[in-house]
C-alpha positions, 0 to 999 in steps of 0.5 A: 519560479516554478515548483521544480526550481525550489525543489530542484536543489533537495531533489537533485541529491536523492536521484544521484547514482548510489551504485549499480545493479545490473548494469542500471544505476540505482539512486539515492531515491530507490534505496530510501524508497525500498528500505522505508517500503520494507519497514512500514510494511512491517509495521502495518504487519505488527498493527502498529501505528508509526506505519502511517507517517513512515507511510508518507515519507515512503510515498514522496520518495516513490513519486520521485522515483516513478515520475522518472520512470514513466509509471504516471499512474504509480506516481498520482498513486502515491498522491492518493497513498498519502490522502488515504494514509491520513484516513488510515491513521485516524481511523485506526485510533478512533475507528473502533466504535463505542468503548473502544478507539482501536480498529479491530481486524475484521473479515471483508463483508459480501458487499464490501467485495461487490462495491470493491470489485467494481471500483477495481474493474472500472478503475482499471479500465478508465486508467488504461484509457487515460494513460494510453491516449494522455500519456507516453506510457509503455505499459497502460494496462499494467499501471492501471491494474497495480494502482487500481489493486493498490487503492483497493488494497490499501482501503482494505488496509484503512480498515483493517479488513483481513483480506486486503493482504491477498489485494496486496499480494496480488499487486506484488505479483504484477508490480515486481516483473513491471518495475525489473522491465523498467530497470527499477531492479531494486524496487522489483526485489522489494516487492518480491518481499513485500509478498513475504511481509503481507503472508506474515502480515495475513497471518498476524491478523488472522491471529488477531482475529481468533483472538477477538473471536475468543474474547467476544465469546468468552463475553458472551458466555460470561454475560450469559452466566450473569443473566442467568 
C-alpha cells in the first residue's frame, strides 16, 4: 500500500472545489492555505511564538496545493519551511544568548548579506537547472528565484534579522503574478497581502529595534554613572 493510498481518503476532501473564482475552482486546500498563511504572517509580524506551529500546518496544505499545480520547487520548499520552522521555534525561545532566551530583532551583518547573496544566486541557478531538465515545469526559473528568496527569507526570519522582510517582499512581488499564471487566484491575492503584512511586519520590528537600542543605551549610561 502506498503512501497516496493511506492519505488518499484525508486528502481527498481538502482538494474538492469549494467555489469558483474566475472561472477556476478554488479547494478546499487554497482556502485553508490562504487563511492559515495571512495569520502566521501576522503572528511572525507581532513576534509571537504560535507562529511556528501554525507555520507547520500552512506548509503541509501548500505542499498539497503546489504538487497540484506543478510548482515542484514550492512544494520541496514547503518541506524545508517546515525543517526551517522547527529551528526557528527554538532559537526564537533559547536564541537569545546569556541572560536572555528571547531572540532579540537585529540588523543583518555585511557577511550575513555576502554568504546570503550567494546561497541565493547559486541556489537560483541550480533549481532552474533541475527543474528544467527533471521536471514538466512551465516556469523553472521563476520557481527557482521565489523559493531561493523564500529560504533566504525565511533564515532571516529564524533569526530575527530586520532585513529578511524586504527578501519576503520581494518574493511576494514574484510569487503573486506566477500563482494567478497558474490559476491559483486566491493564493496570488494572499500574497499580494502578505507585501501589506511584511511592511507592517518591517515596521514593527524596527520599533523593537529602537526600543533595544534605547534600552542598551540607557544600561550603558547607567552602568557608566555606577563606575563613576
Amino acid at each position: 500500500m502506498s503512501l497516496a493510498d493511506v492519505l488518499g481518503p484525508v486528502v481527498a476532501p481538502l482538494q474538492q472545489p469549494l467555489f469558483t473564482l474566475l472561472d477556476t475552482p478554488v479547494s478546499w486546500t487554497e482556502v485553508l492555505g490562504f487563511g492559515s498563511g495571512a495569520l502566521c504572517v501576522w503572528l511572525v509580524a507581532r513576534q509571537h511564538l504560535a507562529n511556528w506551529p501554525l507555520g507547520i500546518a500552512n506548509n503541509v496544505l501548500f505542499i498539497l496545493l503546489f504538487t497540484q499545480a506543478g510548482l515542484y520547487a514550492d512544494a520541496g520548499l514547503q518541506v524545508v519551511f517546515i525543517a526551517l520552522a522547527a529551528y526557528g521555534w527554538w532559537t526564537w525561545t533559547h536564541g537569545g544568548g546569556p541572560g536572555s532566551d528571547a531572540l532579540p530583532v537585529r540588523r543583518t551583518t555585511r557577511t550575513e548579506w555576502t554568504w546570503l547573496l550567494a546561497a541565493g544566486v547559486v541556489g537560483t541557478l541550480a533549481l532552474t537547472l533541475l527543474l528544467d531538465r527533471a521536471t514538466d515545469s512551465t516556469v523553472p526559473f521563476w520557481d527557482a528565484l521565489t523559493t531561493a528568496l523564500s529560504l533566504m527569507a525565511t533564515y532571516g526570519q529564524c533569526r530575527k534579522l530586520r532585513e529578511s522582510w524586504w527578501l519576503w517582499i520581494a518574493a511576494d512581488i514574484v510569487y503573486s503574478p506566477l500563482y494567478a499564471y497558474k490559476g491559483l487566484y486566491l493564493t496570488a491575492l494572499l500574497y499580494v497581502g502578505f507585501m501589506a503584512l511584511c511592511v507592517h511586519g518591517m515596521r514593527n520590528w524596527t520599533r523593537a529595534l529602537a526600543v533595544q537600542h534605547a534600552q542598551q543605551r540607557q544600561s550603558a549610561e547607567e552602568a557608566a554613572e555606577v563606575a563613576a
